[in-house]
BAMARMI-550221 format. One record per residue (C-alpha): residue number from 1; x, z, y. Coordinates in steps of 0.2 Angstrom, whole numbers, plus 5000, padded with zeros to 4 digits. Each point is the difference from the previous one (the first is absolute). Last residue first. Layout:
BEGIN
[NUM,[X,Z,Y]]
...
This chain:
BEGIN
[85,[5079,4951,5033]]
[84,[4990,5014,4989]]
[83,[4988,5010,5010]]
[82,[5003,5019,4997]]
[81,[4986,5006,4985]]
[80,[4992,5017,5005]]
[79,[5006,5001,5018]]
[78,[4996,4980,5001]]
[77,[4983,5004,4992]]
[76,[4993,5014,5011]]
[75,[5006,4989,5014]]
[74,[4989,4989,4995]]
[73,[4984,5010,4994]]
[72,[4999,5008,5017]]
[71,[4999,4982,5007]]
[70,[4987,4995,4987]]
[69,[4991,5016,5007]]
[68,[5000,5013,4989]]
[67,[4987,5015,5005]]
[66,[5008,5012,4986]]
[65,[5014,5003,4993]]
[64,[5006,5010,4984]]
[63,[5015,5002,4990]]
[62,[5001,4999,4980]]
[61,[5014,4985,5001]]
[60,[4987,4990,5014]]
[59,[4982,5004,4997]]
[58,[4989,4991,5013]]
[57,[4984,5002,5010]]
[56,[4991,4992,5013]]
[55,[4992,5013,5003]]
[54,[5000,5017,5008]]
[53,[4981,5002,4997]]
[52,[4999,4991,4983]]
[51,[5012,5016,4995]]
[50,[4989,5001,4981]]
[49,[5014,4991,4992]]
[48,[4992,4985,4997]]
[47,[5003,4988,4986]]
[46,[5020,4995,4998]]
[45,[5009,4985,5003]]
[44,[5019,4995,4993]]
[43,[5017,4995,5006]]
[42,[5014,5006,4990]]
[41,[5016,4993,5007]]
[40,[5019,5004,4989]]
[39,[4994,4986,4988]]
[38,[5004,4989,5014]]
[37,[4990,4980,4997]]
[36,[4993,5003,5016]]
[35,[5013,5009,5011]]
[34,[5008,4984,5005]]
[33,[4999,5005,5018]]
[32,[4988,4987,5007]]
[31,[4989,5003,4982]]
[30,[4998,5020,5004]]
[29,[4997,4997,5016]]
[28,[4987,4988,4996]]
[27,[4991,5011,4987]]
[26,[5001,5014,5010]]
[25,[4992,4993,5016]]
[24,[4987,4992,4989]]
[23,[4996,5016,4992]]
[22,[5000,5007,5016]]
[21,[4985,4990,5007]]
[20,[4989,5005,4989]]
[19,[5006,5018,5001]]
[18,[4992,5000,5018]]
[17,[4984,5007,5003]]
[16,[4991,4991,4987]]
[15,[5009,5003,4987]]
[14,[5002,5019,5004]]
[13,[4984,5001,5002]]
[12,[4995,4993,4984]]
[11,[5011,5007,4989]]
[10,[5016,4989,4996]]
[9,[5013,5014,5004]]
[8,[5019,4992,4999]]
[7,[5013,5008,4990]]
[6,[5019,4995,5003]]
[5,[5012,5006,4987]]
[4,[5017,4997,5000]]
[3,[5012,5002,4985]]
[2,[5015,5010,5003]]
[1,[5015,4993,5005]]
């Protein structure tokens, strides 16, 4: 399995509008599923990418999205990393 990378914008507006909360929604799924101690997870911020318009912002594997709501970022995640039983 190739390594997973999950990039989170921490500019301002992105921050504000919503990545704040994401972060808490990735750490915890991350934790729930026994993904936090997985050297195949890369979680990580970022500063702006210039698209504070269509933000929040995250990077998954090189793939963009934009306006990510904490239940966007969900089910973003179990695609990206199915929940462990």
């Amino acid at each position: 399995m190739a390594k997973s990378k999950i990039v989170i914008c921490l500019g301002s507006s992105c921050f504000a509008r919503g990545n704040e909360e994401n972060i808490k929604v990735v750490e915890n799924y991350l934790s729930a599923n026994s993904y936090q101690d997985d050297v195949d997870v890369e979680l990580s911020g970022t500063l702006c990418q210039g698209r504070c318009a269509d933000g929040p912002n995250v990077i998954i594997d090189g793939e963009f999205y934009s306006k990510v709501d904490p239940g966007v970022m969900l089910d973003l995640l179990k695609r990206l990393l199915p929940p462990r039983a």
